[in-house]
N, C-alpha and C positions, 0 to 999 in steps of 0.2 A: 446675353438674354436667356431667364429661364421659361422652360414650358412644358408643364404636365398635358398629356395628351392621349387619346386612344392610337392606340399601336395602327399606322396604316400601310397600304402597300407601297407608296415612299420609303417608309419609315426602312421597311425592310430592305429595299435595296440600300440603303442607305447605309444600314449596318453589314450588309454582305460588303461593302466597299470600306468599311471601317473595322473589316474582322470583329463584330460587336453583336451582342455583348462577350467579352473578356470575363474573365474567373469563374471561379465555378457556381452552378447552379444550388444555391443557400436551401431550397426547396426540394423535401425529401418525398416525391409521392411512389405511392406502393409501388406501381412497375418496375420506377427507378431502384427502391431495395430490396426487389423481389430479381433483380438482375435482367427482368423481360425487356426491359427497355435501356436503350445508351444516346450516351448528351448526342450523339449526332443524328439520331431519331428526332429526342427533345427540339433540335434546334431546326430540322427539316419542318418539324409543324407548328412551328412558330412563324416559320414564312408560310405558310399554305395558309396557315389561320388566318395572317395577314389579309391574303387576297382571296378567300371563301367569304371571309367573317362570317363563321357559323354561331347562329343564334345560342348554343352551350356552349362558348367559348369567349373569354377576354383576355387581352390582354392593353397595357399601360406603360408607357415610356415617359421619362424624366430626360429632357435635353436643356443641356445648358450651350448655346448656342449652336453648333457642330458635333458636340462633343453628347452619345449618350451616356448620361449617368445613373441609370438606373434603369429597372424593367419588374414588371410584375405579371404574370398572365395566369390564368384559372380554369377551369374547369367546370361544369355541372355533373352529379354522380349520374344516380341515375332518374331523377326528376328535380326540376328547375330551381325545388327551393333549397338543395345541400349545394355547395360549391367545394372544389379542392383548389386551392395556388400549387400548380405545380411548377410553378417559373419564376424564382423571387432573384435577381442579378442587383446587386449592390456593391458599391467600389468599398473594401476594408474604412475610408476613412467617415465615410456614411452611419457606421455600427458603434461608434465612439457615443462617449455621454461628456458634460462638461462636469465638474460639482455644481449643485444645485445650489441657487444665492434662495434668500429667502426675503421678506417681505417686511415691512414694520409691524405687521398682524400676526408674524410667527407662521405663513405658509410659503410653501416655493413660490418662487415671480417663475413668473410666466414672462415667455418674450413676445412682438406683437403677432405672433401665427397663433398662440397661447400652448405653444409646446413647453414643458416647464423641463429645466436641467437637458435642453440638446444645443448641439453646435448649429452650427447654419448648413453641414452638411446633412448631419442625422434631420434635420427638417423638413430637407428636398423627400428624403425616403418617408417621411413619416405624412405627408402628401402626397408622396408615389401612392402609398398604400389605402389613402381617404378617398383617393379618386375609383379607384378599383372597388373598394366598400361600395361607391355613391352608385355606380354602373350597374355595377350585380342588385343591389335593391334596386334600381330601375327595372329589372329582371327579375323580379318577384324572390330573389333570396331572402332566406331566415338565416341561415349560418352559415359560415365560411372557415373551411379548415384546413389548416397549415401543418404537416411534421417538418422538426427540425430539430437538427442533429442534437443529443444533451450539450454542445459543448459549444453550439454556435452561437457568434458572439450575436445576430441578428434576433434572439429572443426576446432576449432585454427591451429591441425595436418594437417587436412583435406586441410587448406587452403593453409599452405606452399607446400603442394605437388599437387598444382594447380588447386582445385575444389573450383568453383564461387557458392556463392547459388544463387541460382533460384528463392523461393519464401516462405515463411514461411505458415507453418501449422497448422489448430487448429483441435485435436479433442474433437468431440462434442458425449456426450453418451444421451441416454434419449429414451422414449417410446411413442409410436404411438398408433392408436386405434387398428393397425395389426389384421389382420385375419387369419395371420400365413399359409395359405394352399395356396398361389399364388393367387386367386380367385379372385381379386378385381374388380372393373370395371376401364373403361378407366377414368379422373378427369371430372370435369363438365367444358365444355370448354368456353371461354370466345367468340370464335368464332365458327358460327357452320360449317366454310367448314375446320377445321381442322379435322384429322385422328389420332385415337393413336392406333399403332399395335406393335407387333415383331421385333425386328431390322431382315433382312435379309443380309446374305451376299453380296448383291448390293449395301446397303445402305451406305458401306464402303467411295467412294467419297462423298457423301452428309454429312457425321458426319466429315469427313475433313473439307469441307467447313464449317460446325455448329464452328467447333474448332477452327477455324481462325477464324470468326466473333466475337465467345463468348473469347476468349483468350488475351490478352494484347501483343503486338507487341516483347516489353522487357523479354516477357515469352518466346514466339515463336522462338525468337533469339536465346534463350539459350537450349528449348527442342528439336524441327524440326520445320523445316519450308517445305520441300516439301513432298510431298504425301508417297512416297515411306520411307521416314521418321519415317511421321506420323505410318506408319505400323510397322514397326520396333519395333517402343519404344511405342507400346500397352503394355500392362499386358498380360502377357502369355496366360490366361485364353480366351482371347476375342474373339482368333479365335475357339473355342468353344461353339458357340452358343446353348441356350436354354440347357446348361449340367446340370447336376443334381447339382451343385453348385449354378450357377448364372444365372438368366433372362433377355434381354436388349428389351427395348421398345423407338421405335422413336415418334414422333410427326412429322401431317406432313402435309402440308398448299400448295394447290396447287402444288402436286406433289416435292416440297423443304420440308426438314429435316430442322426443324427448333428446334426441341428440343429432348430431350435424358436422359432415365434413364437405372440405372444396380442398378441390389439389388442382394449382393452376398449374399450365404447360406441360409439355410432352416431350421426353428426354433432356437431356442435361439439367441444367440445373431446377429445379420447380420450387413453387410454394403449397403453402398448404396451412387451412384455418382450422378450427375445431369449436362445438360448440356441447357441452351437457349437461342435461338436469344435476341442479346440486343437491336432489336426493339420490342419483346415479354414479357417485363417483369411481365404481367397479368400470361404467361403462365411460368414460372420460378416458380412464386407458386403455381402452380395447379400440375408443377408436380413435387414439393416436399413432399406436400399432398397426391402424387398418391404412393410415395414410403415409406411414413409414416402409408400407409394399406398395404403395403407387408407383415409386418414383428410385430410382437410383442416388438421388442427389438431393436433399433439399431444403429450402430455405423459410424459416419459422419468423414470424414477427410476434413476438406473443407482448400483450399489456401485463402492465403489474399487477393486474385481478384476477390474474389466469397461473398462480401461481405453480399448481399443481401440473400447468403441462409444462413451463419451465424445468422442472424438477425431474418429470418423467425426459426429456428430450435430453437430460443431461446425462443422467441413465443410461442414457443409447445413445453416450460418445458426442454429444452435439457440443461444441463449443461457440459463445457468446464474439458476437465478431463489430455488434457498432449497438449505440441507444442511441434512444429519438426519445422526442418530448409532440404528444399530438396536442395541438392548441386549437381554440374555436373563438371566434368572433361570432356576435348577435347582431344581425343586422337588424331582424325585426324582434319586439319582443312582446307578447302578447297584452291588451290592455284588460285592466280589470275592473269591471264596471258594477257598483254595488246597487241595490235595487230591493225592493221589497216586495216578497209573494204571498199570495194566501196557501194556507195548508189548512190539515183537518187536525181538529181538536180529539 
């Protein structure tokens, strides 16, 4: 017997007694490549999740009698309507495709799930994944995003069941002059009426606007485009300021936020973002420089839009160590409703 179902506190004893789930977690979220986090954290809060069931969290199990075959669990960033899967467990024979037969019309057949070209295992998974869609839109999600490794074979899954990627990933590991204790100075600035301080909570619309200047249109499309968005589908962590984890510093030229750094964690290994005006590109390296003295150690995820700190970080010794593909499912998607107004002649 099979049966898709929300993950419960059964469930979980059930798999602590079945050492389950088995293989590794297909689901690459930032903590996990940013090193701050390890599968044996991941899997502690998959049983806590179980018996909290916190209202930003889901997770989804696939059993086929005794036996589980699948898991999906997620996340909220940091408002209700971004979600992250940071828990995708799929058995290797799940990720298989069959050749696609086709129709007397000249389109693939569909079989009666109306999955078209999967086996009866990739099926179970590609229903793990509908039921998780269907929960989070009960939960007021607009989009749901997944990274996953460029080479895993679960993309090709990912894509039959609606998720576009967004934008491919590199990371970059390597070492800085780091002074390790936060203390650095501000970079040496290429203009002297720039300001480099503390991100504060006001600054919140200004790094908006940073985001849409420095971002690519085709990005924007697919992550947010309005304000209210943008806030959503931050990293949990954000609205968190100056925490004992991470530090955010703006740059800021005539009262305008024109660039932006966060360096997560403190000693050994760290991360670190960057963000700057593309009329600023003097200051894009200064403050990759500035985040290269945070930290002794640390770990870059840069998109392929971000080509120039790529380039810079390779400059300074950083070598390329895994890609990721980030992918986004539309849960909801805006209706457009056409109507006629009066204007002035």
């Amino acid at each position: 017997m099979q049966n898709v179902q929300s993950f419960r506190i059964t469930d979980a004893l059930r798999c602590t007694l079945l050492n389950a789930p088995r293989g590794p977690n297909l689901a690459c979220p930032r903590p996990t490549v940013a090193g701050s986090d390890r599968p044996y954290m991941q899997s502690a809060r998959l049983w806590r999740n179980a018996v909290m069931q916190p209202r930003n969290r889901l997770a989804v199990a696939h059993w086929q009698g005794a036996r589980l075959t699948g898991l999906v669990s997620a996340r909220t960033r940091a408002g209700h309507r971004a979600w992250d899967i940071d828990g995708l467990y799929l058995p290797a024979e799940n990720l298989t495709e069959r050749p696609c037969s086709y129709n007397d019309n000249g389109f693939p057949a569909s079989d009666a799930t109306g999955h078209h070209g999967l086996d009866e295992a990739a099926t179970d998974s590609l229903s793990l994944l509908e039921e998780l869609f269907q929960s989070a839109g009960e939960r007021s999600a607009e989009r749901i995003f997944v990274r996953l490794a460029s080479n895993c074979p679960a993309i090709s899954l990912a894509r039959r069941s609606g998720f576009v990627a967004c934008f491919s990933e590199s990371l970059l590991e390597g070492a800085g002059p780091g002074i390790g204790n936060g203390s650095a100075s501000p970079p040496k600035r290429s203009n002297s009426d720039d300001l480099m301080r503390l991100r504060l909570p006001a600054d919140n619309y200004g790094l908006f606007q940073l985001y849409c200047a420095s971002t690519p249109v085709r990005v924007r499309q697919m992550l947010w485009l309005t304000f209210d968005q943008w806030l959503d589908a931050r990293d949990a962590d954000c609205s968190r300021l100056a925490a004992g984890r991470h530090q955010e510093w703006v740059a800021e030229h005539k009262d305008r936020i024109i660039g932006w750094v966060k360096v997560t964690g403190r000693g050994g290994t760290s991360e670190a973002e960057v963000m700057a005006h593309p009329d600023r590109p003097d200051l894009l390296f200064e403050l990759i420089d500035f985040a290269l003295a945070r930290a002794p150690r640390l770990r870059w995820l840069v998109p392929d839009y971000q080509g120039p700190v790529s380039d810079r970080l390779a400059a300074r010794g950083f070598r390329q160590v895994a890609d990721f593909t980030m992918l986004v499912k539309m849960v909801a998607v805006p209706a457009v409703r056409y109507g006629m107004a009066t204007v002035e002649a």
